[in-house]
C-alpha positions as CSV (number, residue, x, y, z in Angstrom):
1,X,15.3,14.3,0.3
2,X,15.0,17.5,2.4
3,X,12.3,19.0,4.7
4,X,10.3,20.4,2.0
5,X,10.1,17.1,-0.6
6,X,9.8,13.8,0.5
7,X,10.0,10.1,-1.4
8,X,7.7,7.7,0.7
9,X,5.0,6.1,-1.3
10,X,3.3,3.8,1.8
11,X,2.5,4.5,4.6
12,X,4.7,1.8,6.1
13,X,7.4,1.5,4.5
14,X,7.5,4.8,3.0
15,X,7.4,6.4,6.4
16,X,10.4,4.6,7.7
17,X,11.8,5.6,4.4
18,X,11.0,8.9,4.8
19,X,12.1,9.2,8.8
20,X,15.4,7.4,8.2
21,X,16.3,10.0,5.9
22,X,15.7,12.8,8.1
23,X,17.8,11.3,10.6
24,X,20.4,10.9,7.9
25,X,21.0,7.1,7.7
26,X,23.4,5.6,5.2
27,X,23.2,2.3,3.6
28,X,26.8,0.6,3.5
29,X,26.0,-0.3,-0.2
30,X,24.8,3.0,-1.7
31,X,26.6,5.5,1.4
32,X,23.0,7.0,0.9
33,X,19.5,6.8,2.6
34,X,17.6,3.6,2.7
35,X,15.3,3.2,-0.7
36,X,12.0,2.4,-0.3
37,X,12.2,-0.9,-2.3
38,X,15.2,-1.8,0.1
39,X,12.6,-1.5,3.0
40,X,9.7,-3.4,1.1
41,X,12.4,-6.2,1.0
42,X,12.9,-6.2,4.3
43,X,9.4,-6.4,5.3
44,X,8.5,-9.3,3.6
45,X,8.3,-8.2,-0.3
46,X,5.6,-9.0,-2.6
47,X,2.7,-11.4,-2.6
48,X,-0.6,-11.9,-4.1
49,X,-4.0,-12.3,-2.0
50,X,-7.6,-12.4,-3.1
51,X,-10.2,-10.9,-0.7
52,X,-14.1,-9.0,-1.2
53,X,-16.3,-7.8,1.3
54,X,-19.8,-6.8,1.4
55,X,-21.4,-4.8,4.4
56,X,-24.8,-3.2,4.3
57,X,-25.5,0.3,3.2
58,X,-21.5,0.3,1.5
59,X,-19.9,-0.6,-1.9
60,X,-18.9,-4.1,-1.8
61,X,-15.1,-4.1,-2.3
62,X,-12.3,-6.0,-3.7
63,X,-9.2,-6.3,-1.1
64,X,-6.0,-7.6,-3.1
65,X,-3.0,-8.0,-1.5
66,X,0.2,-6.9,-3.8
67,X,2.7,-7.6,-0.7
68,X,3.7,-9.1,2.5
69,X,1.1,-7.5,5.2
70,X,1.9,-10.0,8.4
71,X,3.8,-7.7,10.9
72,X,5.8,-6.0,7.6
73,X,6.9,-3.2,10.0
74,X,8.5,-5.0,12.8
75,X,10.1,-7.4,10.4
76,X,11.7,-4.6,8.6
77,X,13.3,-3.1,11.7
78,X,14.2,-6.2,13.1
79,X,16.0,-7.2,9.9
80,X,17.1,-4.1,9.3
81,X,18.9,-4.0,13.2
82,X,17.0,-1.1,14.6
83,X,16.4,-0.8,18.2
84,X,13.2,1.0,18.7
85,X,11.8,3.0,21.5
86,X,8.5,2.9,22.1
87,X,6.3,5.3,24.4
88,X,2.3,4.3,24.9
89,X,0.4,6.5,27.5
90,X,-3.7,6.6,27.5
91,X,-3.3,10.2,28.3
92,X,-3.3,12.5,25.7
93,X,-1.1,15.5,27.5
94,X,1.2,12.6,28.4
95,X,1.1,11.8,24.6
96,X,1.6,15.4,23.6
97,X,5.0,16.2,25.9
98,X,6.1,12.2,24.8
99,X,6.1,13.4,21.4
100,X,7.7,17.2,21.9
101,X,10.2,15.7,24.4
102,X,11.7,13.6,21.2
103,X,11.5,16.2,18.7
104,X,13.3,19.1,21.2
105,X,16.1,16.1,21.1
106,X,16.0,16.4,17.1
107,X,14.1,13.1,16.9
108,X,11.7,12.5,14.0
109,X,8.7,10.6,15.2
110,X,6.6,7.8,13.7
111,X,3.2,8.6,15.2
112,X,0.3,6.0,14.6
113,X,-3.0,8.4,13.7
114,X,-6.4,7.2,12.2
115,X,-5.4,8.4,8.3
116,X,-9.0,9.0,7.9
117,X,-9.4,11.3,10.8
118,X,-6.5,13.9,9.4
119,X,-7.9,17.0,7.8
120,X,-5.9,16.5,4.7
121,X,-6.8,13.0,3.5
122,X,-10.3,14.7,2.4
123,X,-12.1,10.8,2.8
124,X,-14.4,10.9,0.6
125,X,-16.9,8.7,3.2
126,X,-16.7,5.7,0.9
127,X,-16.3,2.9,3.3
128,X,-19.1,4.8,5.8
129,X,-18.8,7.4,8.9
130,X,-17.3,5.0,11.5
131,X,-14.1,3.5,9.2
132,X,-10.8,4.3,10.7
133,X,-7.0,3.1,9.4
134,X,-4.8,3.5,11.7
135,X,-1.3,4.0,10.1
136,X,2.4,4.8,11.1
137,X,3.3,8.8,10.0
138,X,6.5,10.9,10.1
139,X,6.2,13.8,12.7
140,X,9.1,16.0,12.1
141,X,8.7,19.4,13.4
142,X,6.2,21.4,15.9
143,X,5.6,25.1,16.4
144,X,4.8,26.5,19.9
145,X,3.4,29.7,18.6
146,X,0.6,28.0,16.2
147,X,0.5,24.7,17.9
148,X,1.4,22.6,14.9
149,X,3.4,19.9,13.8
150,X,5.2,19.1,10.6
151,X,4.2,15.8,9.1
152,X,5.4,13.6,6.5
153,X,2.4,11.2,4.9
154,X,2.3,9.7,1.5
155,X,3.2,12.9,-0.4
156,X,6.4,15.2,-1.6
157,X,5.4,18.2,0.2
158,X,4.9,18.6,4.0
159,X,1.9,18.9,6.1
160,X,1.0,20.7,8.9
161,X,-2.5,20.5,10.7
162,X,-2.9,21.7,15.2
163,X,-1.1,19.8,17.6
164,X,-5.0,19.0,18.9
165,X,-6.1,17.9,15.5
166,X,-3.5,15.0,15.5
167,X,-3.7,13.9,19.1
168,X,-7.5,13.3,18.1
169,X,-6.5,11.1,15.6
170,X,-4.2,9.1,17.3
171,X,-7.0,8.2,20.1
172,X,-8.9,7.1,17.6
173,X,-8.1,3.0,18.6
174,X,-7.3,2.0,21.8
175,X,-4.8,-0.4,20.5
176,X,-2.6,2.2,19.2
177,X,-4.2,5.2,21.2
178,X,-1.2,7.8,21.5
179,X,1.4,5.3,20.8
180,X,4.3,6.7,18.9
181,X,8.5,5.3,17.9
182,X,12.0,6.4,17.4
183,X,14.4,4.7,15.6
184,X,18.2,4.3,16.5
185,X,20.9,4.4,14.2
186,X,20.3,0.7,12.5
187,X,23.1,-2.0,13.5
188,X,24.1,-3.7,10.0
189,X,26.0,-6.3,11.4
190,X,23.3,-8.7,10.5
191,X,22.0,-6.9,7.3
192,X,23.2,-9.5,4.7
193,X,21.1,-11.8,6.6
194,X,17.9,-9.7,6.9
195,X,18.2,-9.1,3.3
196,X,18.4,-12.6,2.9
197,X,15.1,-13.2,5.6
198,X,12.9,-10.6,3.6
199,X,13.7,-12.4,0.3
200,X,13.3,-15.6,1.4
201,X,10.2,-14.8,3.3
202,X,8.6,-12.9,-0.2
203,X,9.0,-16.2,-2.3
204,X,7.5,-18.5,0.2
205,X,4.3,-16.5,0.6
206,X,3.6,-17.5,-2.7
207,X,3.7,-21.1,-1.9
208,X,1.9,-20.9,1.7
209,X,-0.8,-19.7,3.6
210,X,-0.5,-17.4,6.8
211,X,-3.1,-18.2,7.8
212,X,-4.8,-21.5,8.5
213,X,-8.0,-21.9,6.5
214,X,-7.4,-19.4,3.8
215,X,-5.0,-21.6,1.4
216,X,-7.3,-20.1,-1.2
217,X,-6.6,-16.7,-0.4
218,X,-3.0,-16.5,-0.7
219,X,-0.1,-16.8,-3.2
220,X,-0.3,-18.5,-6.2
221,X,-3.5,-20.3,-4.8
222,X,-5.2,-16.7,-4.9
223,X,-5.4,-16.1,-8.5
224,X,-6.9,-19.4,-9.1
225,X,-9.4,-18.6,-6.5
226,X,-10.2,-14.6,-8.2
227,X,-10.4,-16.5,-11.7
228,X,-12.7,-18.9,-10.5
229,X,-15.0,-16.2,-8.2
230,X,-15.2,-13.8,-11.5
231,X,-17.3,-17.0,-13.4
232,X,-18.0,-19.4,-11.1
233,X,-22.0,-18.6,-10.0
234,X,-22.0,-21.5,-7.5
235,X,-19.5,-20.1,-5.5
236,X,-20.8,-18.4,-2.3
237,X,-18.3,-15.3,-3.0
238,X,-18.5,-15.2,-6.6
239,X,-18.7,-12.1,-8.3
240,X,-22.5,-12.9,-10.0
241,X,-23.3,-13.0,-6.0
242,X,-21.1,-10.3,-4.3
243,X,-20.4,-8.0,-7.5
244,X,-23.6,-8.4,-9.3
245,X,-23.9,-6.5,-12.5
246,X,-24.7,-2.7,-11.9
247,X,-22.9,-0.4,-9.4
248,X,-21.9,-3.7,-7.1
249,X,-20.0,-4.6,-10.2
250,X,-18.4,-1.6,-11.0
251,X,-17.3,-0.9,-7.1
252,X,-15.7,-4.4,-7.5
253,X,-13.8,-3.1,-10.8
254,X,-12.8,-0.3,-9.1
255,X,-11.5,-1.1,-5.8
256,X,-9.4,-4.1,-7.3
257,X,-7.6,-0.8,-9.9
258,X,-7.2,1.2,-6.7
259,X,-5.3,-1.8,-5.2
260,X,-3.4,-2.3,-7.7
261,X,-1.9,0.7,-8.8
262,X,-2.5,3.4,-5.7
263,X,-2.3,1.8,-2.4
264,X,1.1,3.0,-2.2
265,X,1.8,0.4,-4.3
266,X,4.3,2.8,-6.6
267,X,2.5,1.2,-10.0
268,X,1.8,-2.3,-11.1
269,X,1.4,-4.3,-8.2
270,X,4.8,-3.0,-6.5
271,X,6.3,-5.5,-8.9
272,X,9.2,-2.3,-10.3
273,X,9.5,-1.7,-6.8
274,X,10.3,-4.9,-5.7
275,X,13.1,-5.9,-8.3
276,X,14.2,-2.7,-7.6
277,X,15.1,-4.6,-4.1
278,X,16.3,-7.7,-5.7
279,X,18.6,-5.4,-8.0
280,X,20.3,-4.1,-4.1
281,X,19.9,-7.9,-2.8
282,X,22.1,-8.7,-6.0
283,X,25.0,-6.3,-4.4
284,X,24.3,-6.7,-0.5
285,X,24.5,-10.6,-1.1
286,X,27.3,-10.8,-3.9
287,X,24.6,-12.6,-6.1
288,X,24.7,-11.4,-9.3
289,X,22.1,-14.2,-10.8
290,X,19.8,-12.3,-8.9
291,X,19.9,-9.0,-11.7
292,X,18.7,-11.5,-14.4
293,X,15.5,-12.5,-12.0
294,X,15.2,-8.6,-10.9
295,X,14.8,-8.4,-15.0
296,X,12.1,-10.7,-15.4
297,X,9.9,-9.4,-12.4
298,X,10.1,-5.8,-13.8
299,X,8.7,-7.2,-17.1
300,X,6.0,-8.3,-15.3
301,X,5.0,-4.6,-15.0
302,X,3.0,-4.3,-18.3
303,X,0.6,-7.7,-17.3
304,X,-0.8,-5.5,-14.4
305,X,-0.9,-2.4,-16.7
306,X,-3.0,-4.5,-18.6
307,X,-5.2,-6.1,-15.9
308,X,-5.9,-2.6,-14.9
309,X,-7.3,-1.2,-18.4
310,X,-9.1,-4.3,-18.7
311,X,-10.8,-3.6,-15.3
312,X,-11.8,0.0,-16.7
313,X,-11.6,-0.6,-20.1
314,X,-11.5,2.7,-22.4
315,X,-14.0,1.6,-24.5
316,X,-16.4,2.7,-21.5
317,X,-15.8,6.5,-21.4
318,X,-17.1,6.4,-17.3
319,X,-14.7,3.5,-16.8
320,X,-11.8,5.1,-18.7
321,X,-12.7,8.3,-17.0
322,X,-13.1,6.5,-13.7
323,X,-9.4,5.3,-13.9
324,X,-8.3,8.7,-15.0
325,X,-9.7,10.6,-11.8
326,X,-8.5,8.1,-9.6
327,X,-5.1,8.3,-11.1
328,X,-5.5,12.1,-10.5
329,X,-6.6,12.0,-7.5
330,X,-3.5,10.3,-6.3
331,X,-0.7,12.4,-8.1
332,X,-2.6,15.7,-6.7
333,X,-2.0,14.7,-3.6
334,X,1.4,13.6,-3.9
335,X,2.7,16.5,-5.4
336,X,0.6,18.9,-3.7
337,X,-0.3,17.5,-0.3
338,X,-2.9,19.8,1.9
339,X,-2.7,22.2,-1.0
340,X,-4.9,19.7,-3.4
341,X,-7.7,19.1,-1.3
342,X,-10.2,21.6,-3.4
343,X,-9.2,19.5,-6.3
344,X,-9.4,16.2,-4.9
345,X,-13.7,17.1,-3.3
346,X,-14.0,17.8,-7.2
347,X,-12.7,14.2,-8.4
348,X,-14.8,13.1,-5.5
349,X,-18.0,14.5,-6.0
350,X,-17.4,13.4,-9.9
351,X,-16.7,9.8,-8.6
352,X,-20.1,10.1,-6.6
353,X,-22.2,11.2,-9.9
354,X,-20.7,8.7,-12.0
355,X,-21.4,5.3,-9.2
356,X,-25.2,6.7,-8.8
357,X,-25.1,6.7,-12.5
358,X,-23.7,3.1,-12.9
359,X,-26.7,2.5,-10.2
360,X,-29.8,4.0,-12.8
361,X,-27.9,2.9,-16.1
362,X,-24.8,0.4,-16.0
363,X,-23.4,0.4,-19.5
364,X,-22.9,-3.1,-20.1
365,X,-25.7,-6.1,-20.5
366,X,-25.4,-9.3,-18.4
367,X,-24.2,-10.9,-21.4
368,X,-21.4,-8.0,-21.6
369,X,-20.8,-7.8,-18.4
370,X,-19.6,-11.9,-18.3
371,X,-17.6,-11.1,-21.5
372,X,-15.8,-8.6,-19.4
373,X,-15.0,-11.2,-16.7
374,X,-14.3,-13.9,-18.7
375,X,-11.6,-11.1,-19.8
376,X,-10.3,-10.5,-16.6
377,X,-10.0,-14.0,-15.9
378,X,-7.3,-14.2,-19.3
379,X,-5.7,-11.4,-17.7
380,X,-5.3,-12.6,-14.2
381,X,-4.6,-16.8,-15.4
382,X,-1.4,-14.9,-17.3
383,X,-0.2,-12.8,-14.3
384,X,-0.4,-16.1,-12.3
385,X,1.6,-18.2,-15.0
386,X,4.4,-14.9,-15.7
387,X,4.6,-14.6,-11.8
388,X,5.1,-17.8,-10.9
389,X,7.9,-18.4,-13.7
390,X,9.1,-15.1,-12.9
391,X,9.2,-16.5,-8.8
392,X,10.7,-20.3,-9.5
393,X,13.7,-18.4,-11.3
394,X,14.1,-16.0,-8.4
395,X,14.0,-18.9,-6.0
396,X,17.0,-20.4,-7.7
397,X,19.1,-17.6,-8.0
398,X,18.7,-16.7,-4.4
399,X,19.6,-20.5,-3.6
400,X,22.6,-20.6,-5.6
């Protein structure tokens, strides 16, 4: 990785990924910067959780969770061993000389910044005017004559946007209003150990709930409860209620591909990326069991390749073309950054037609749309039984 191509895929762990190179960090096991799936390990691995909401005058939306979203970031550092510095001011001049103070000491920066905010995200205005994400992102670089920064965010290639256009976006919530990190070199006296925490913690959110309440929601548990929500019409989420057939429907389709396969996810769940971990956890811990269970979890990739044609099928041309744009849309911007936005407002204001089109003329019955579910449920009651087989022989290979 250099200053002008970067690997991170999210924007957590794929923006420590991407500032650890540019300090130059070396693993002890590889003598080269930390991989991405390394980092996913550490801050908690995969998991599976079933959410949808539904607000007025927007989409409803499917929310799945494909890995371990309870404080991932501090957990990775912590196992990790990297001391952090932190620097929080409510003033924004304060914020600006914090953050050119650590880069004149050759300090990349993580910078928390609303994503949506940043001129080069293009939001399409989706989830309505007033959404915000507020997201760790690498600054790298700043230049006093056009008062610009470099930035690393989800894509190969550089950005740069005005020094004033980014300290906007990182006032956007008070909580993380001008709040920015630097990482020291990581201490791996403990690393063994914090490999060992992030893998542990990974299998046991399939078995239990973070949160109290929501037993449903999580782990195994949660693909019962998005089987049982896609044909269940007495539930009070179910999908006849919250996705009804039309455009509701085909938002709910949609989102839960997006999830899936392009929330930084690196394809299929972040199921490759993960046994890409266990394949380094094999090493770091002298286990070499855990290469046969890395095996089996990869192999789980072409289940979710599946549940994601079966949520837009090709035998609907929108659906299939749906998928395609949305795939698009997501490799311009990683290989082109900034430079793809002209491309991406097309894909968006094709996206636009086509869900006020699913609104006047949905192209399946009510009979075909339940067909469709009952699908989905096949596909989702076979992820759960491959995951959790593919889990319980990860478990004991980690134990042994």
């Amino acid at each position: 990785m250099t200053k002008n191509q970067f690997n991170g895929l999210h924007y957590e762990t794929g923006s420590v990924h991407n500032l650890l190179s540019l300090q130059g960090i070396k693993m002890p096991h590889t003598k080269s910067a930390p991989s991405e799936a390394l980092l996913l390990g550490l801050s908690g691995g995969i998991t599976f959780g079933y959410f949808s909401f539904a607000y007025k005058g927007l989409d409803p939306q499917v929310a799945l969770l494909t890995r371990n979203t309870f404080d991932p970031l501090e957990k990775l550092f912590d196992r990790l061993g990297v001391v952090r510095t932190v620097k929080q001011t409510t003033d924004a001049s304060k914020a600006e000389n914090n953050l050119l103070d650590a880069l004149e000491n050759g300090q990349p920066v993580l910078v928390w910044a609303d994503q949506i905010s940043l001129p080069y995200n293009t939001y399409d205005g989706m989830l309505g005017e007033e959404m915000y994400m507020m997201i760790p992102i690498v600054v790298f670089g700043y230049n006093a004559k056009k008062g610009t920064v470099d930035i690393a965010d989800q894509s190969r290639v550089p950005m740069t946007v005005k020094m004033s256009t980014l300290t906007k976006a990182r006032a956007r919530v008070k909580k993380e209003k001008f709040r920015q990190m630097t990482l020291a070199i990581p201490s791996f006296d403990k690393f063994a150990q914090g490999v060992s925490s992030g893998l542990r913690a990974s299998i046991q959110s399939f078995y239990n709930s973070p949160v109290k309440g929501y037993a449903s929601n999580f782990g195994f548990a949660a693909y019962q409860r998005w089987a049982d929500v896609l044909i269940n019409d007495k539930d009070k989420q179910s999908w006849n209620k919250i996705f009804p057939t039309g455009r509701p429907m085909f938002a709910g389709l949609a989102s839960a591909f997006e999830r899936i396969e392009l929330f930084g996810t690196g394809g299929s769940a972040s199921r490759p990326m993960f046994s890409d971990f266990i394949d380094e956890a094999s090493l770091i811990l002298d286990k070499p069991a855990l290469r046969e269970s890395a095996a089996q979890i990869r192999q789980l990739a072409p289940l979710w390749e599946s549940l994601n044609k079966a949520l837009l099928p090709d035998d609907l041309p929108l659906f299939k073309e749906t998928r395609q744009l949305l795939f698009k849309k997501r490799e311009l911007f990683w290989q082109k950054g900034d430079e793809a936005a002209g491309e991406i407002k097309k894909i968006h204001t094709r996206l636009k037609a086509i869900r006020a089109k699913m609104e006047k003329s949905f192209p399946l019955s009510d009979k075909e749309a339940m067909a469709l579910k009952h699908n989905l449920r096949e596909h989702i009651i076979q992820i759960h039984d491959a995951e959790k087989e593919a889990i319980t022989v990860l478990e004991k290979a980690f134990v042994q």
